[in-house]
Steps between C-alpha positions, in 0.01 A plus 500: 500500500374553116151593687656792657667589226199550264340686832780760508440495069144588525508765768812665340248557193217562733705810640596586101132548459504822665743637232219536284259756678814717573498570101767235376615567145495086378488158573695226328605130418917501619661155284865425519764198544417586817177421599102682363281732704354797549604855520377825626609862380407787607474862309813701454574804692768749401714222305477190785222228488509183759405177423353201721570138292451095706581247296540116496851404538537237218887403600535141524170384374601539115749247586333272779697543723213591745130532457413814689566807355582829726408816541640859482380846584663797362411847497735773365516826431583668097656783397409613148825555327426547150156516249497510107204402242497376198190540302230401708740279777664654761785405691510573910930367609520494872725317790468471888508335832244271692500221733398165440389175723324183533519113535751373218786237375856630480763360229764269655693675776860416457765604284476324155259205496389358860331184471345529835317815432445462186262165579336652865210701435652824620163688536479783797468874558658729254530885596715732267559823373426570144517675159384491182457659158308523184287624270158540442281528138192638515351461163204825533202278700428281796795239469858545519777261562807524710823358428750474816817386738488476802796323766473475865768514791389331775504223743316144521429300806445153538485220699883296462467268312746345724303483823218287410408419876443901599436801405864652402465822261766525196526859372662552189515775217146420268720427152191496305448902538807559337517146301164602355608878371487438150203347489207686320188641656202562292155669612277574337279803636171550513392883613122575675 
């Protein structure tokens, strides 16, 4: 299973690769409570910039309560919605949608604590809907970092963890996109 995973990993960055003859504006390292990565952003045009980040989805293995991280994809979409400078730093505000998916662990599932869920593994297929916003310092050369939120809305599909014998999918709201909203997001961005 873990095989396949790292298959889909590598050919998602494979088809990243691209990004770069088409003129992309930086590359970065994406750290949070979340998981690390890499992220892709393009150049700006007329106020709106997209970005491309896969990650390593740490939840779970902080704690040991499995061994495997996950994965998640996101790309979204940014509207510049505000720019000032101070001395030689310069602040770019901005907020916007994207999607998000990948092969992940969800929090427990039930209302208040859920000892079953909270002990299964939980991992499966997470596809949401998403947002995010932040703010970016570029400090006047090559690097610039790039503090963020981001939350997703979406669903997560699993096997039950009550059907051991088959194949029986659960689907349930993914808590961790909107568990996970205050969590920060640091990159830090490296332009071409």
């Amino acid at each position: 299973m873990y095989s396949r995973i790292h298959t889909v990993l590598l050919l998602v960055l494979l088809g990243l690769l691209p990004l770069r003859l088409q003129g992309q504006e930086s590359v970065g390292l994406f750290s949070s409570l979340k998981g690390i990565g890499a992220t892709v952003r393009l150049p700006e045009s007329n106020g709106v910039f997209h970005t491309a980040t896969a990650f390593v989805d740490i939840y779970g293995v902080a704690t040991s309560r499995c061994s495997n991280p996950g994965l998640r994809f996101n790309v979204s979409r940014q509207y510049v919605i505000g720019r000032k400078s101070n001395g030689d730093v310069g602040f770019t505000f901005y907020a916007g949608p994207g999607i998000t998916a990948g092969f992940v662990r969800d929090h427990d599932k039930g209302r208040g604590i859920d000892l079953v869920s909270l002990m299964a593994d939980n991992e499966g297929v997470v596809a949401a809907l998403s947002a995010d916003a932040g703010c970016r310092f570029d400090f006047g050369g090559a690097v610039s970092l790039d503090l963020s939120f981001a939350g997703d809305l979406g669903v997560h599909i699993r096997r039950n963890e009550k059907e051991n014998g088959y194949f029986a999918p659960s689907l349930s709201i993914y808590n961790n996109g909107w568990m996970q909203l205050l969590y920060p997001q640091i990159t830090i961005l490296f332009r071409l």
